[in-house]
ChimeraX commands (.cxc) that place a marker at each C-alpha (Angstrom):
marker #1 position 229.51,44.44,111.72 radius 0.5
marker #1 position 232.10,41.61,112.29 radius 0.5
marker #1 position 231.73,38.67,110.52 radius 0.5
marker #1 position 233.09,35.33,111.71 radius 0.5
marker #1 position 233.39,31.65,110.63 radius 0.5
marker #1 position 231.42,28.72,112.06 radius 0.5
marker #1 position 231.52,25.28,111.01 radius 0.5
marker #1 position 228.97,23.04,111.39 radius 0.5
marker #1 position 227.43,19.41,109.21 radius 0.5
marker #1 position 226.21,20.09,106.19 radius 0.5
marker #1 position 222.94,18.32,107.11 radius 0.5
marker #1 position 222.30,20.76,110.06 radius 0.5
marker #1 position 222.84,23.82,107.60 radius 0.5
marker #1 position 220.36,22.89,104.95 radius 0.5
marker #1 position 217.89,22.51,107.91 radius 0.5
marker #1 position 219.06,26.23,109.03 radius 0.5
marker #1 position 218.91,27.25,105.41 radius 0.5
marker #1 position 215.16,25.84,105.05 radius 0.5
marker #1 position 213.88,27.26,108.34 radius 0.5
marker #1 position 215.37,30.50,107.17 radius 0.5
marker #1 position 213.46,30.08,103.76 radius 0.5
marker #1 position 210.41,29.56,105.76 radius 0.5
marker #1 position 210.83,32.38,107.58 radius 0.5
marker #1 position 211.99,34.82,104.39 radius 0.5
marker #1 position 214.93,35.55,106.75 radius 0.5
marker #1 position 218.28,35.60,106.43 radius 0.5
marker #1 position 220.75,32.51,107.40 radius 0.5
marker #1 position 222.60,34.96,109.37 radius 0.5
marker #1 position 219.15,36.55,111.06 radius 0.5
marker #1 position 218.05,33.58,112.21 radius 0.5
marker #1 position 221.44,32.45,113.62 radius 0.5
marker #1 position 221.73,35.91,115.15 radius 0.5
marker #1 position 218.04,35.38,116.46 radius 0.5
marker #1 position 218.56,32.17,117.71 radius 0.5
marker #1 position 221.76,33.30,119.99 radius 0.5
marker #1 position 219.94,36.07,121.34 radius 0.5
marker #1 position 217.18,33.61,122.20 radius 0.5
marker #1 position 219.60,31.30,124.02 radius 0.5
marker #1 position 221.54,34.25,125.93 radius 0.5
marker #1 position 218.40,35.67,126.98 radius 0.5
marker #1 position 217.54,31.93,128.01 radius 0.5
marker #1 position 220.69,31.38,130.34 radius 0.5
marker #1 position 220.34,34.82,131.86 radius 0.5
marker #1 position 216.93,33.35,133.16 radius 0.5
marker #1 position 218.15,30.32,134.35 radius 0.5
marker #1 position 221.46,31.95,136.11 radius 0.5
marker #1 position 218.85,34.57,137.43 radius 0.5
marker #1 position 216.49,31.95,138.80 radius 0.5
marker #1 position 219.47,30.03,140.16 radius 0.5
marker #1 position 220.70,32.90,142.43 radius 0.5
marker #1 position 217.49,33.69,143.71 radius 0.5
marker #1 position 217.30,29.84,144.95 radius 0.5
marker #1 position 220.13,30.25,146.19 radius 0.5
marker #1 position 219.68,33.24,147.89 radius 0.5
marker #1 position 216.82,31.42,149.77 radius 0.5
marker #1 position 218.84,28.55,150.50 radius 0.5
marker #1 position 221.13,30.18,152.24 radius 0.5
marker #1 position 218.64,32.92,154.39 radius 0.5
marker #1 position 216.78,29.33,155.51 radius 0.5
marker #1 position 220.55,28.04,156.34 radius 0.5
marker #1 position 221.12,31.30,158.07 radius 0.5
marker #1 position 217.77,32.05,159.73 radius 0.5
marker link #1:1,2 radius 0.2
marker link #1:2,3 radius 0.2
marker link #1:3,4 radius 0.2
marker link #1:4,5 radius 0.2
marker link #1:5,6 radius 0.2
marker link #1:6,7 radius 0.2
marker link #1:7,8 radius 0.2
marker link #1:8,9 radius 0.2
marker link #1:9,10 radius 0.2
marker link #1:10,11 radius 0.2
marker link #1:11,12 radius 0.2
marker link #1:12,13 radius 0.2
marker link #1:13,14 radius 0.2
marker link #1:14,15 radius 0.2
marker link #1:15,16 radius 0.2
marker link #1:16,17 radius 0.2
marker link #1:17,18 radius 0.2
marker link #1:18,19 radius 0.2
marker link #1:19,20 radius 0.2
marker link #1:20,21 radius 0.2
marker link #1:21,22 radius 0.2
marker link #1:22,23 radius 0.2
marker link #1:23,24 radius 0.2
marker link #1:24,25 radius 0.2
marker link #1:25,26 radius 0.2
marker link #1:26,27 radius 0.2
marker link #1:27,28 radius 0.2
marker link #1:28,29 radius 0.2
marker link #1:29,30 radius 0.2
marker link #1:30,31 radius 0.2
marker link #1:31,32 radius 0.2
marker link #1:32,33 radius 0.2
marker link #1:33,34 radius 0.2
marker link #1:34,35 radius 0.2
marker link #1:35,36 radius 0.2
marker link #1:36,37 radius 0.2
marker link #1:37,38 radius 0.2
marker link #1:38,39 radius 0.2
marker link #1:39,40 radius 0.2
marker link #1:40,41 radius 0.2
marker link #1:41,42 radius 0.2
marker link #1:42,43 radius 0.2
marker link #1:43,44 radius 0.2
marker link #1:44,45 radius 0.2
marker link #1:45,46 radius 0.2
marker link #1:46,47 radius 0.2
marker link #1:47,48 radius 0.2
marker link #1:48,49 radius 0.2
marker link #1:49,50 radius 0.2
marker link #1:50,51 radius 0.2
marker link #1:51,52 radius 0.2
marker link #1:52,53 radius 0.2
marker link #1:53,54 radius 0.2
marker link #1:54,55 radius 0.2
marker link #1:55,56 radius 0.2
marker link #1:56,57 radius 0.2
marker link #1:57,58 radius 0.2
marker link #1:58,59 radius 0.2
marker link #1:59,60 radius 0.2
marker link #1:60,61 radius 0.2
marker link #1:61,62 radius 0.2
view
């Protein structure tokens, strides 16, 4: 597994670290988790976007 560096407030990682605590999860899980959330997120939305515009443009065209 490839590792990498992010930077980020300290302030913001202590809240990371606590939800992670919560959670009995690792920091990296729950970062992990939360980027799979968000990609999975903006498929949706570019998914939902093409399929208004798919209708946009039969209405234009029919």
């Amino acid at each position: 597994m490839a590792k990498i560096l992010v930077t980020m407030p300290d302030d913001f990682l202590h809240k990371i670290d606590g939800v992670a605590l919560n959670e009995q999860r690792t920091r990296s899980e729950l970062i992990r988790e939360a980027l799979r959330t968000y990609m999975r997120r903006i498929n949706v939305k570019n998914s939902q976007k093409s399929q208004d515009d798919a209708k946009t443009l039969e209405s234009l065209l029919g």
